[in-house]
GUDRENLUM-704007 format. One line per field, with one value per residue: residue number from 1; y, z, x of N, C-alpha, C, O, CB in turn. Coordinates in pm, 1 decimal, padded with zeros to 6 digits. Glycine has a CB too. Layout:
REM GUDRENLUM-704007
seq = c(NUM | ...)
nv = c(Y | ...)
nw = c(Z | ...)
nu = c(X | ...)
cav = c(Y | ...)
caw = c(Z | ...)
cau = c(X | ...)
cv = c(Y | ...)
cw = c(Z | ...)
cu = c(X | ...)
ov = c(Y | ...)
ow = c(Z | ...)
ou = c(X | ...)
cbv = c(Y | ...)
cbw = c(Z | ...)
cbu = c(X | ...)
This chain:
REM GUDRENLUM-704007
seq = c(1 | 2 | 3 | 4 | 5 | 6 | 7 | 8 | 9 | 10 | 11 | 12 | 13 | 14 | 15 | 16 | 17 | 18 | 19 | 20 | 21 | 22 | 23 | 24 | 25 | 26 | 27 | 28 | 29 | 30 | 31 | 32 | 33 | 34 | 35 | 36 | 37 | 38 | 39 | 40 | 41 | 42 | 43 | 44 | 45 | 46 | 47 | 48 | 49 | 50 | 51 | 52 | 53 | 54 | 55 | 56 | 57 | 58 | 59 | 60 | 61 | 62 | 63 | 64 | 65 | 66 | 67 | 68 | 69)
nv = c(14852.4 | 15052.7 | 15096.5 | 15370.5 | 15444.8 | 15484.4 | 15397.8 | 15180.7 | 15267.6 | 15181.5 | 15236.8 | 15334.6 | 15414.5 | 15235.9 | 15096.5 | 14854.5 | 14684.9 | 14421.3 | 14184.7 | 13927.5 | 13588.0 | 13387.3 | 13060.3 | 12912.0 | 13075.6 | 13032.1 | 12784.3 | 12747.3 | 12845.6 | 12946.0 | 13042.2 | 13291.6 | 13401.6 | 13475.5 | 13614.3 | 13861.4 | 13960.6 | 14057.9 | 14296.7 | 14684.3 | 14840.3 | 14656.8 | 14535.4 | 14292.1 | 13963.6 | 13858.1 | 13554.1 | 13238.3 | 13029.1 | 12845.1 | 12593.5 | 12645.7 | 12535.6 | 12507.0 | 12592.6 | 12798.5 | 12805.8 | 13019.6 | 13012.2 | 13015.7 | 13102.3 | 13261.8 | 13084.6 | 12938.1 | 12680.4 | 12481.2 | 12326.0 | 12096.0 | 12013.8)
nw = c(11419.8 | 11541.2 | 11835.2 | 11895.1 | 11796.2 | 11534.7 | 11194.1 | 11070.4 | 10813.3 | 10479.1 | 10349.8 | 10042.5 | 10118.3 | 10207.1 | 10347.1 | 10628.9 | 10683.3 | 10998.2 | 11074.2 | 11154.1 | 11145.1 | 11134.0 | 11199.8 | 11085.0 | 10814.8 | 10686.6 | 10575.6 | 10273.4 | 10209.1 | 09971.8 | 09806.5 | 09960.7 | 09952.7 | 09693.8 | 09673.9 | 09872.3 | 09771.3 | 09538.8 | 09597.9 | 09576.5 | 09498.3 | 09702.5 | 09700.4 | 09824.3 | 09995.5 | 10357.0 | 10338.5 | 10295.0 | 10073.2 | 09821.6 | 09799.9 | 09887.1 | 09713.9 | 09816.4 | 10185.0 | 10403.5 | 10679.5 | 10979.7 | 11181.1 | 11567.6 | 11545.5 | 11328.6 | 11104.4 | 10835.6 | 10790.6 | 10513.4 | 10417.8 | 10177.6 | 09923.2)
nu = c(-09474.2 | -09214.8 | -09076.3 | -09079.9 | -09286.6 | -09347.8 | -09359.9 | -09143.1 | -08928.8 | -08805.4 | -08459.5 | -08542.5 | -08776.6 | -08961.7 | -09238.1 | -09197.0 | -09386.7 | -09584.4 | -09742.4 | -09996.8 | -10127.1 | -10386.0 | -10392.2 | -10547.6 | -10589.7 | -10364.4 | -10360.2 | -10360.5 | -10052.7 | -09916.6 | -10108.5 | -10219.9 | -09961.1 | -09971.1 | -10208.6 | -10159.3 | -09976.4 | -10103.0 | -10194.6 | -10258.6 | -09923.1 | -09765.5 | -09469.6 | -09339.9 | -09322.7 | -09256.0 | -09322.6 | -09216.8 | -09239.8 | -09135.4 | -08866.9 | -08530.8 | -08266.5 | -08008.9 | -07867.3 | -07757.5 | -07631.6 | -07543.7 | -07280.7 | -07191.2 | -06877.4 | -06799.5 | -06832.1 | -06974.0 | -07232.2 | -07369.9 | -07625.4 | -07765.0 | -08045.7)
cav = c(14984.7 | 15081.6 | 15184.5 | 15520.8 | 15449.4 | 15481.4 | 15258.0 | 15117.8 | 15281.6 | 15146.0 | 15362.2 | 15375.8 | 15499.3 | 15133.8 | 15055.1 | 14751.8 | 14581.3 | 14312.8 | 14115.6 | 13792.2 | 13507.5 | 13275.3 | 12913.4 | 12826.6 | 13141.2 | 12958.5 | 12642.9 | 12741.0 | 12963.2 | 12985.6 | 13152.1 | 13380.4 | 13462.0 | 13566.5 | 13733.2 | 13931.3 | 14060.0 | 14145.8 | 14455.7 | 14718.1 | 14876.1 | 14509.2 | 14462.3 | 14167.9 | 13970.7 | 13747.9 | 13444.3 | 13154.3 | 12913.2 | 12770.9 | 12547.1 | 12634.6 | 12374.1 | 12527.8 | 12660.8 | 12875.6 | 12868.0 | 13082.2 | 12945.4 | 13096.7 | 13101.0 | 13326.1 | 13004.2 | 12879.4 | 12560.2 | 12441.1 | 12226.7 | 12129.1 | 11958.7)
caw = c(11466.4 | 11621.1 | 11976.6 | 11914.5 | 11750.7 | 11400.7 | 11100.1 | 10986.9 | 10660.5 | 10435.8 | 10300.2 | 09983.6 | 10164.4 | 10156.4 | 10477.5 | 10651.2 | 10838.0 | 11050.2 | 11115.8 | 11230.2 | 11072.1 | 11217.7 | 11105.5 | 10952.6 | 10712.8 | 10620.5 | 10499.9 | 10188.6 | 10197.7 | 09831.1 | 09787.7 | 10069.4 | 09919.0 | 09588.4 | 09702.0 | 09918.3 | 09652.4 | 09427.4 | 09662.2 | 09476.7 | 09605.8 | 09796.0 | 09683.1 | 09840.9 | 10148.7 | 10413.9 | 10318.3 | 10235.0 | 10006.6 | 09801.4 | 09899.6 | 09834.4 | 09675.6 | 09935.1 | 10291.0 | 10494.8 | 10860.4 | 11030.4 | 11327.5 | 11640.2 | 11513.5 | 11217.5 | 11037.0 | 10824.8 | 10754.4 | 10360.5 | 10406.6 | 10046.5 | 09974.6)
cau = c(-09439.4 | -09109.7 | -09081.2 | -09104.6 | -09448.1 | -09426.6 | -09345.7 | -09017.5 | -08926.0 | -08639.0 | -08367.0 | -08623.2 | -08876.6 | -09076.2 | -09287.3 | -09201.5 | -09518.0 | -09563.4 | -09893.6 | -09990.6 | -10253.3 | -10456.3 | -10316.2 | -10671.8 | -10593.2 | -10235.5 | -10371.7 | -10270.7 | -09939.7 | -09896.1 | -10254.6 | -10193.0 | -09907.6 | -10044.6 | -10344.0 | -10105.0 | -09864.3 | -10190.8 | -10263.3 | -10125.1 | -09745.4 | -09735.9 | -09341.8 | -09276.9 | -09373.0 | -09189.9 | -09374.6 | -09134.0 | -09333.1 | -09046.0 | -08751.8 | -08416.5 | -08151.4 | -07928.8 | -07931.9 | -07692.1 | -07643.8 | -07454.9 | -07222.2 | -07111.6 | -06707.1 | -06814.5 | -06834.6 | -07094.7 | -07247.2 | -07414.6 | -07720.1 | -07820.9 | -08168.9)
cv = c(14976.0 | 15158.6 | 15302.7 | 15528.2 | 15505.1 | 15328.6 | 15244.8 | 15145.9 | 15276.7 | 15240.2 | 15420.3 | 15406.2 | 15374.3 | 15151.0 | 14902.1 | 14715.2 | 14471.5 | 14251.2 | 13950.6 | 13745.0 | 13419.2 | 13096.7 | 12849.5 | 12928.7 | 13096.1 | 12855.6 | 12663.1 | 12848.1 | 13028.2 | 13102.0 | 13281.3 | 13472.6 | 13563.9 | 13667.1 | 13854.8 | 14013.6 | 14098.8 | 14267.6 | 14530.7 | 14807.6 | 14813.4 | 14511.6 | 14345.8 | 14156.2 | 13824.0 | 13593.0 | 13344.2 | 13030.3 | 12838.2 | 12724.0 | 12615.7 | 12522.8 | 12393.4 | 12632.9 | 12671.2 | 12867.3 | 12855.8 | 13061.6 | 13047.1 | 13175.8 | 13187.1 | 13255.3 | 13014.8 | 12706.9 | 12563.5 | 12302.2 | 12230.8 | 11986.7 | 11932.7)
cw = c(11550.7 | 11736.6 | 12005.7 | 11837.8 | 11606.1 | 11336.1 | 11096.0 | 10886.0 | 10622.5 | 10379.1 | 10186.3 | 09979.6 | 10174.3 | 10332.7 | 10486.3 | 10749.6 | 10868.9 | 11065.6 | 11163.4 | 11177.1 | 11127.1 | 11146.9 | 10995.3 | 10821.4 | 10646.7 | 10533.6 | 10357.2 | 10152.2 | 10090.6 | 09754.9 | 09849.3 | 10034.3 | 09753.0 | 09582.6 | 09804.0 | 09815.1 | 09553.8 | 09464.5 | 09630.6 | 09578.5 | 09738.5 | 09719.2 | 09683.2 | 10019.3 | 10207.9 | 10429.1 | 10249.8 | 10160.1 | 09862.7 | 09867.0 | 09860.1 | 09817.1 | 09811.5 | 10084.5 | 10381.1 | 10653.2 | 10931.3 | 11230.9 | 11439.6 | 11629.1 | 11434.0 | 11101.6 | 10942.7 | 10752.0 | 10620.7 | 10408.2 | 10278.4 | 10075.1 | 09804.8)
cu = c(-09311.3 | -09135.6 | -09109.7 | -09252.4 | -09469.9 | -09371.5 | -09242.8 | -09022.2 | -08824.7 | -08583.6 | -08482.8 | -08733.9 | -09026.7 | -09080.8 | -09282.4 | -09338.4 | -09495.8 | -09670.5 | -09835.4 | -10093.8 | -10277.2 | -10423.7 | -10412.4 | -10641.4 | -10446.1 | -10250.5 | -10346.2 | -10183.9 | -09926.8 | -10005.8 | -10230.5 | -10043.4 | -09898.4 | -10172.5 | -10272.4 | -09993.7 | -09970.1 | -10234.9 | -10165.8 | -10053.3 | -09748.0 | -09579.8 | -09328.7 | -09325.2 | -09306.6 | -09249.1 | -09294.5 | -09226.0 | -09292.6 | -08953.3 | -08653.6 | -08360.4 | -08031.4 | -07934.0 | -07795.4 | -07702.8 | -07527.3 | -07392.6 | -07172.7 | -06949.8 | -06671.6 | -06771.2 | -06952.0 | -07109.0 | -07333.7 | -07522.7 | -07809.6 | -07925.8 | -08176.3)
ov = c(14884.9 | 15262.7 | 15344.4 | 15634.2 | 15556.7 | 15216.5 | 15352.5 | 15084.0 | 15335.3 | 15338.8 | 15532.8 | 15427.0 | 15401.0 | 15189.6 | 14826.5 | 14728.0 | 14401.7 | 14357.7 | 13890.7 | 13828.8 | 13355.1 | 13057.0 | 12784.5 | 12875.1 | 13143.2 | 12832.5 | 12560.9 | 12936.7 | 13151.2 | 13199.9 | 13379.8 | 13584.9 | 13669.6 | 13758.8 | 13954.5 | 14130.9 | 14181.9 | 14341.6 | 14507.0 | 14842.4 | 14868.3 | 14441.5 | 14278.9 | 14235.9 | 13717.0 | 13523.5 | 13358.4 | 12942.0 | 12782.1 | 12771.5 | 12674.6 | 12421.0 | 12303.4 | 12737.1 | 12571.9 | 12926.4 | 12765.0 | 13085.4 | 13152.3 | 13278.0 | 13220.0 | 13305.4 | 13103.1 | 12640.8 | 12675.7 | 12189.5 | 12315.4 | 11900.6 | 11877.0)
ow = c(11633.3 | 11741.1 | 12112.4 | 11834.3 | 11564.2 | 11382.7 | 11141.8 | 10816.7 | 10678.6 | 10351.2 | 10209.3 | 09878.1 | 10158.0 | 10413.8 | 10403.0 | 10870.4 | 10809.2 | 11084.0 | 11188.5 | 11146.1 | 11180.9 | 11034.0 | 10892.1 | 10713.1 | 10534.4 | 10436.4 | 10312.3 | 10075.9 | 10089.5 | 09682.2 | 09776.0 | 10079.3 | 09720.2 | 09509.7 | 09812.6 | 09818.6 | 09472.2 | 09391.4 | 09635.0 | 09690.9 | 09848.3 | 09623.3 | 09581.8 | 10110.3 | 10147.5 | 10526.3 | 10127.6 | 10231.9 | 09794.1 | 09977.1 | 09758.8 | 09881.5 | 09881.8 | 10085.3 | 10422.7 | 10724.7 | 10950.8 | 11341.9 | 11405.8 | 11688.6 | 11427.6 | 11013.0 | 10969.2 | 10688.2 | 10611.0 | 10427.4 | 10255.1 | 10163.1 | 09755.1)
ou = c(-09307.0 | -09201.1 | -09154.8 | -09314.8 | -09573.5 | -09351.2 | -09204.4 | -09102.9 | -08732.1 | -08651.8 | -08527.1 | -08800.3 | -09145.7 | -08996.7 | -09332.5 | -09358.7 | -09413.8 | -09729.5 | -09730.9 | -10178.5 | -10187.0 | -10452.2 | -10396.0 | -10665.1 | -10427.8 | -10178.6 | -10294.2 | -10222.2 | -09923.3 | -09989.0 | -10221.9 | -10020.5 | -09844.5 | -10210.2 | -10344.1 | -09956.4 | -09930.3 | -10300.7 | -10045.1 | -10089.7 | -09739.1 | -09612.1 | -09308.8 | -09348.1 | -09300.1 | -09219.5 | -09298.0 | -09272.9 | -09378.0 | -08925.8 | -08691.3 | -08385.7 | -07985.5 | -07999.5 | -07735.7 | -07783.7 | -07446.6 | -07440.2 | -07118.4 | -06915.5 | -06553.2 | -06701.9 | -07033.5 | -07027.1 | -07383.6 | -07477.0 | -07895.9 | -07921.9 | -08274.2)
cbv = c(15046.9 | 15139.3 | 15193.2 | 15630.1 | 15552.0 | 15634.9 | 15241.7 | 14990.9 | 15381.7 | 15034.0 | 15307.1 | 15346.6 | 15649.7 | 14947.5 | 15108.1 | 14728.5 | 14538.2 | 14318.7 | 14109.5 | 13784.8 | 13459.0 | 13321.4 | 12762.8 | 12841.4 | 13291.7 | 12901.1 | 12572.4 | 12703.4 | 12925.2 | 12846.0 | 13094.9 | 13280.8 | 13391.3 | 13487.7 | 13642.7 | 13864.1 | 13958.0 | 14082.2 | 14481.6 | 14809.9 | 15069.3 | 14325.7 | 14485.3 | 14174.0 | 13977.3 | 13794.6 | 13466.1 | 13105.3 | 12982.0 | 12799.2 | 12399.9 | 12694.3 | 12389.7 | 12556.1 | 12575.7 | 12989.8 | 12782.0 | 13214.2 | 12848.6 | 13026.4 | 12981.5 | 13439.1 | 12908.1 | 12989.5 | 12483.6 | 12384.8 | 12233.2 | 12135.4 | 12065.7)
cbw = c(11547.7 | 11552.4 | 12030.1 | 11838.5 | 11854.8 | 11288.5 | 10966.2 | 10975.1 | 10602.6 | 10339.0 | 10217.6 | 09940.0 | 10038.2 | 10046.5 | 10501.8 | 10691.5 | 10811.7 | 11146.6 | 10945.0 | 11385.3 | 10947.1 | 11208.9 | 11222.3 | 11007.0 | 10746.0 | 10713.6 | 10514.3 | 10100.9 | 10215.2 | 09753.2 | 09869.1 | 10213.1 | 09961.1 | 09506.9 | 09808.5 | 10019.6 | 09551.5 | 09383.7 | 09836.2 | 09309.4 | 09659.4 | 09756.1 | 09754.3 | 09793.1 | 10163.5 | 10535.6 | 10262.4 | 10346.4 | 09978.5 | 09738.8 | 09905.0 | 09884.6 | 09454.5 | 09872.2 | 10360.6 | 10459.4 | 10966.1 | 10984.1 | 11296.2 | 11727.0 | 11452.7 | 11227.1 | 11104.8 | 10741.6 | 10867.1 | 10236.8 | 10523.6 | 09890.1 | 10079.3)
cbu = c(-09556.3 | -09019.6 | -08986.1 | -08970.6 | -09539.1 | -09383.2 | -09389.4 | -08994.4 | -08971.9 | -08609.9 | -08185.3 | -08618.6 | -08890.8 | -09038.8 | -09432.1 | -09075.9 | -09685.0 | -09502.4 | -10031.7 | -09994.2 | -10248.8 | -10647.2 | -10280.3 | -10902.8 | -10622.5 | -10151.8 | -10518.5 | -10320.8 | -09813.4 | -09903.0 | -10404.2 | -10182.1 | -09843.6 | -10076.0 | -10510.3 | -10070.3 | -09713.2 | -10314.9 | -10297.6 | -10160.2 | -09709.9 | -09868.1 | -09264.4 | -09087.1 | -09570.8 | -09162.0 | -09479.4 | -09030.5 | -09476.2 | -09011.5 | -08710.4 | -08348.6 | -08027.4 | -07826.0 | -08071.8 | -07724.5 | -07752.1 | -07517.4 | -07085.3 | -07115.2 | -06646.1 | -06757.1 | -06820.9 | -07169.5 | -07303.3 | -07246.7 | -07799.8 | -07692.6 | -08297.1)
């Protein structure tokens, strides 16, 4: 919820939520992340449970640095 007490809704009208999980319900991310996108108009959810080959990070200088894996 945003300060003013409702939801966060994106330009297309999607609701952003936020929650929180107990670490024993993490033990496996990948699950958690498919049983979470099967609830239906789930989009998409901030669960990272691939790697990338490459990784961005952004420097103070308005640099960035390339960390590949």
């Amino acid at each position: 919820m945003l300060k003013e007490g409702y939801p966060y809704v994106t330009e297309n009208g999607n609701f952003i939520l936020d929650t929180t999980f107990s670490p024993s319900s993490l033990s496996d991310i990948q699950k958690k992340e498919i049983e979470l996108k099967s609830i239906p108009e789930v989009l998409e959810v901030g669960l990272f449970t691939r790697r990338a080959n490459i990784y961005y990070k952004a420097m103070d200088n308005c640099s960035f640095d390339i960390a590949e894996f």
